[in-house]
N, C-alpha and C positions, 0 to 999 in steps of 0.2 A: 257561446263562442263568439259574438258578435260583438260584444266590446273588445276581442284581441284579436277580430278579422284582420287588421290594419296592419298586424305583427307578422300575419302566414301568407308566402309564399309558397305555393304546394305542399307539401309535407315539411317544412322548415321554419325556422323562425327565424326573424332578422329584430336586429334593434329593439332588442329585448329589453323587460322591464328588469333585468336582475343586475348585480353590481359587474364591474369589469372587469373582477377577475374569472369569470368566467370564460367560455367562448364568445365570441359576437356574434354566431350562429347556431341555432340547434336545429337537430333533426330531432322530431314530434313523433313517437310511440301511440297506436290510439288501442293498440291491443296485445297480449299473448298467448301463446298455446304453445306450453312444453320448452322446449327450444328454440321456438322463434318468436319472434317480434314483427309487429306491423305497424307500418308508419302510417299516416292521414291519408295516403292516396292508395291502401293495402299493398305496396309494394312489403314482398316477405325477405326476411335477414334470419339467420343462420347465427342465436348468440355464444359465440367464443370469450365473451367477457363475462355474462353473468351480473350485469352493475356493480362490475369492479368487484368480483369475486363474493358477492351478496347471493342473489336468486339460485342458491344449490339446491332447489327444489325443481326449479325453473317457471315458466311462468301460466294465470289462468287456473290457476290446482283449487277444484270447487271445495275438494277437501277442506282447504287451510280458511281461504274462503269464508265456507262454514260455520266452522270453530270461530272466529274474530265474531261473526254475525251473532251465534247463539250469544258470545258472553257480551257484546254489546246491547241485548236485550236486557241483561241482568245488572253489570253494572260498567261503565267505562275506565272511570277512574278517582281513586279516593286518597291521594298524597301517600306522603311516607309516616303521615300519624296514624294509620291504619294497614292493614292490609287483607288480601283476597286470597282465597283458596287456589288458585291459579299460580300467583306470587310464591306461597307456600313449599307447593308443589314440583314447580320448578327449579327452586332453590334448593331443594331438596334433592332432587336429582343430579344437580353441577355439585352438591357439596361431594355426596357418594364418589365421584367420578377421580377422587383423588386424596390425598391426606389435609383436607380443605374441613373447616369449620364454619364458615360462614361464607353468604356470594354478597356482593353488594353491584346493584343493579343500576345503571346507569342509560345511556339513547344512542353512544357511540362510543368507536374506538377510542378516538382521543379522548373522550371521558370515562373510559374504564384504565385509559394507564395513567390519567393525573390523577383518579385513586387509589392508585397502587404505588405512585409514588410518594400522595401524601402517607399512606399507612408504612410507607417502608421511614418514612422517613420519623413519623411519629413512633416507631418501634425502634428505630436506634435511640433517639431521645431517652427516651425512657430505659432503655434497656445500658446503651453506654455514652450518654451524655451528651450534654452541647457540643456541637462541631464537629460531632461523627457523621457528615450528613450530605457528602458528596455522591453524586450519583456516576455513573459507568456505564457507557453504550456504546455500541459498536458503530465504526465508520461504514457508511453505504445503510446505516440503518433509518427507521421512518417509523415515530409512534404517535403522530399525529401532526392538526394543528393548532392546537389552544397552548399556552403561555409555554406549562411544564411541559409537557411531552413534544411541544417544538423544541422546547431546547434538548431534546433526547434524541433528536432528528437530526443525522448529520450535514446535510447538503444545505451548503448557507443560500443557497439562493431560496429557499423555504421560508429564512427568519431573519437574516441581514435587518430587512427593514424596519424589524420589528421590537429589536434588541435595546436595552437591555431583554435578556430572557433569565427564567431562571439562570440563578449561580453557580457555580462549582459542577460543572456535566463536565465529562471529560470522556476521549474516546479513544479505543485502542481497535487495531485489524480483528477483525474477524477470523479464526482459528488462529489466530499467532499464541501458541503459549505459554511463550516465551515475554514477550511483550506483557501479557494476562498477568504469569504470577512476577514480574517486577512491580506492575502499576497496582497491583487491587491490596488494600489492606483495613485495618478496620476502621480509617477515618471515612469509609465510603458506607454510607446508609443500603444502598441497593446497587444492584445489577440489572437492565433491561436487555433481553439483547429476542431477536426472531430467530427461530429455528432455518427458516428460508427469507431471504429478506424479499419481501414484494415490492415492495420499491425498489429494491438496489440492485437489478440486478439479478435475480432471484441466485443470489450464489447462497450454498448450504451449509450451515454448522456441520463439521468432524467430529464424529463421535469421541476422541481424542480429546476436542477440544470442551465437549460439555463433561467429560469425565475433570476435565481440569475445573470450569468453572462448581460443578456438581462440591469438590473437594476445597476448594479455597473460599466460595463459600459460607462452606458451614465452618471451616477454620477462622476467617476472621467476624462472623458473624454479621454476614450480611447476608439483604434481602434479594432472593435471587426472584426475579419478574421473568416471566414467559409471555411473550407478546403473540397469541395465538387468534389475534383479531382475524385475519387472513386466512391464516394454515389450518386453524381451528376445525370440528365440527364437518368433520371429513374429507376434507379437499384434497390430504394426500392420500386419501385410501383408509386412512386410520384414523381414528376418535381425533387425536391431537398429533401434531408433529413431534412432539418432545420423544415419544416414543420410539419414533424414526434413530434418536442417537441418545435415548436414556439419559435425559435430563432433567432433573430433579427439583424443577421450580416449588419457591416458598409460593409465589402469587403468580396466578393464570389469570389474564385478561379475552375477552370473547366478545365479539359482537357482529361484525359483518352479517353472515348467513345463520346467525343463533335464531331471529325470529323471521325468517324465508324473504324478508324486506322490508318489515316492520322497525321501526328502530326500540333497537336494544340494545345493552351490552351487558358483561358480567365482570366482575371482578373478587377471584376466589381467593380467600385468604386464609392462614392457619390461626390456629389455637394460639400460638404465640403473641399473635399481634392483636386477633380478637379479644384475648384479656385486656389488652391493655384501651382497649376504646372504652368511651363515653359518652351518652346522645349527645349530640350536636358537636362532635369532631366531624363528621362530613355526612352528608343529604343530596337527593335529587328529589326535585318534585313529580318529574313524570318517571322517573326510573323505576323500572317492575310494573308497571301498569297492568292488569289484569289479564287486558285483553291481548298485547303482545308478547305476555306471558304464556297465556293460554295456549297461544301458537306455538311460541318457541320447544312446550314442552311435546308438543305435537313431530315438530322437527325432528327434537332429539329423541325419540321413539322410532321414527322413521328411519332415520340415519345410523343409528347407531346398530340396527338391525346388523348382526356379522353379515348376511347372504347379501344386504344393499351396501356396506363397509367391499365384500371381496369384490362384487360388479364394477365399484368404482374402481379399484386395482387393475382390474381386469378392462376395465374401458380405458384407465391413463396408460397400460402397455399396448394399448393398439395406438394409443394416440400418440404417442412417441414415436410410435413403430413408422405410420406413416407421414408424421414430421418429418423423421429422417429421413424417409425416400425422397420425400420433397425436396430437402434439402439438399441434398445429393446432386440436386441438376445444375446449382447456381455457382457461381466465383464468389458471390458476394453475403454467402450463407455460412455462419461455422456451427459452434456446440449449438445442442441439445441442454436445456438445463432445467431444475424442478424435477417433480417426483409426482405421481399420481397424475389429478386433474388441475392438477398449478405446474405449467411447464413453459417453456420460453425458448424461443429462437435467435440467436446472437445474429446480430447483421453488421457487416463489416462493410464501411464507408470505400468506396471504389474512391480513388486518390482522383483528385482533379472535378470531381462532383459537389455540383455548388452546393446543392440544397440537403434538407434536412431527408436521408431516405427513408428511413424510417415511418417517418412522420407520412408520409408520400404515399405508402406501405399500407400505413392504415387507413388513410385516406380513400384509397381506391379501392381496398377491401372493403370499406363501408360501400361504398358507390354501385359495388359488385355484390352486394349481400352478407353479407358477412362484416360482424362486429369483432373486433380486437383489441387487446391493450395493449400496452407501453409499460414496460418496467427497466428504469435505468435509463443509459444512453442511448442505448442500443441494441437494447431485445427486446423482440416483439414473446408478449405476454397472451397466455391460452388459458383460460378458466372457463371454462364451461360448466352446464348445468351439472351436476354430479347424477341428472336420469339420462347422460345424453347414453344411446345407442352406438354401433359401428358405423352403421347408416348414413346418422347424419353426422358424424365423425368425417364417412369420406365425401359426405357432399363439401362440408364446410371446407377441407385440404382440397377439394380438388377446385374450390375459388381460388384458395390463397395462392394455392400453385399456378394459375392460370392470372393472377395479381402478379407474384413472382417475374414469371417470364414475361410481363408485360419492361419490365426494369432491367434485364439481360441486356450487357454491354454486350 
């Protein structure tokens, strides 16, 4: 700690060594236990965000632990010219989990859907020619930030500076399907779109409307992507969100909380397209690594249990429940939105208020204990550990509410 004493302030850090788009402040984590978090000075937080919707185990679990430990004794990591029993394994179990033939493993979100857009797009290729090879995602959506999947992102202040980005991304409303079946035909290689968009907003696909996408399609044959990096791996209660409105993705992308904070991602893809690959169409050198293989499969054992699948059901309707009482008391509080343990609170800017409220929002939330996200402009975002309790369900509401009323005009 003594060559980056000069950096800490109490529990914070100032004038960090990291680049600028960062913060120019962090607050320092030195420990966890479950659902909370301890900073440098053991002050305790209450996490509502989960590292961005990642820790659905939550934190400190000797279990996982463990697992990482033993196969670090055995072997760490051996590229993509080999593979481990771990690798294997797990692969194995995401293939089961759907009409899927192959995972191909990756370290994150954004590089599990710029593999699914190179494989959609190398399966129009081959399947209907040069120039079928435009992609389709929805406005308020977020699939990353490396080249392709920024340009799948619609909020230009993401990639403005960045651009050119990929070519040919175009973007229609979310449920409009009307808009859907004018814009989609078979010159478009793929479709990307989030069951609940976690960035945008968290507004949620109509069942409605993945019936439309589910049908247009497999008519002009295109590749339909489920962006389940977020909603994945139980956060709404269920295995995957698609489920939530019966949506019929060709390719499932996964990573957030696949290996409990490990990095990993997946990228599940069918028989169709797996014919058409060849070694060295696309590689990751750390992807599937043994050891946060190991874990992930550990996770998905854990999670997928129905009895720990219905408790998280049953924990996101108390958590709604007492959001909305919360809610209830402000002028400057509306919807309720999300579904399970991804839920979000709309906050509505009181006219004539200079500053950022929101932002303000979380701010003293943190200051008060309690960690929260941001999704969109203006809704505050709730992911919690997927072990949280009712307990600390009402500890955490009854900060936010006493943050709340701190902001009552």
């Amino acid at each position: 700690m003594e060559e980056v004493s000069h950096l800490i302030k109490k529990a914070k850090a100032h004038k960090i060594p990291f680049p600028k788009n960062y913060a120019s402040e962090f607050l320092i984590f030195e420990k966890g236990e479950g659902v909370y978090l301890f900073d440098l000075d053991g002050k305790k937080y209450i996490d509502f965000g989960s590292g961005i919707a990642v820790n659905s185990l939550g934190h400190g679990r000797e279990d996982l632990a463990l697992t990482a430990y033993e196969q670090m004794k055995k072997v760490v990591h051996t590229s993509n010219l080999y593979t481990t029993e771990p690798s294997l394994v797990l692969a194995e179990k995401l293939r089961a989990l759907g009409n899927f033939d192959a995972v191909h493993f990756g370290n994150s979100g954004t590089e599990a859907n710029e593999a699914a857009i190179k494989y959609a797009r190398l399966y129009s290729y081959n399947k209907k020619g040069l120039g079928n090879h435009k992609i389709l995602a929805m406005e308020a959506g977020f699939h990353g930030r490396t080249m392709g999947a920024l340009a799948c992102t619609h909020n230009t202040a993401y990639k403005t500076s960045f651009e050119p980005l990929l070519t040919d991304v175009e973007f229609v409303p979310l449920n409009d399907v009307e808009t859907l079946t004018k814009k989609l035909d078979s010159a478009f290689a793929a479709v990307i779109v989030e069951v609940i968009q976690g960035e945008g907003g968290l507004k949620m696909m109509t069942g409605e409307y993945a019936k439309a996408l589910n049908t247009l399609c497999k008519e002009h044959d295109v590749i339909l992507i489920a962006d389940e990096v977020q909603t994945g791996i139980g956060r709404t209660g269920w295995p995957f969100a698609c489920s939530l409105v019966d949506l019929e993705p060709d390719i499932m992308t996964l990573a957030k909380p696949l290996a409990a904070g490990l990095p990993l991602s997946a990228t599940l893809i069918p028989g169709k397209i797996n014919d058409y690959l060849k070694p060295g169409d696309h590689g990751s050198t750390f992807g599937g690594g043994p050891v946060t293989c190991a874990v992930a499969g550990q996770v998905l054992d854990i999670v997928f249990d129905p009895s720990f699948l219905a408790d998280v059901r049953k924990a996101g309707e108390y958590l709604a429940k007492k959001l909305e009482e919360s809610a209830k008391k402000f002028s400057f509080t509306g919807k309720i939105l999300g579904t399970g343990l991804l839920l979000g609170l709309e906050i509505i800017q009181p006219l004539g208020y200079a500053n950022d409220l929101l932002k303000e929002i979380i701010t003293k939330s943190e200051e008060n204990g309690l960690l929260i996200l941001r999704s969109g402009k203006n809704i505050v975002r709730i992911a919690p550990p997927l072990i949280i309790e009712e307990k600390q369900i009402d500890e955490g509401i009854e900060i936010f509410t006493k943050v709340l009323e701190s902001f009552e005009i």
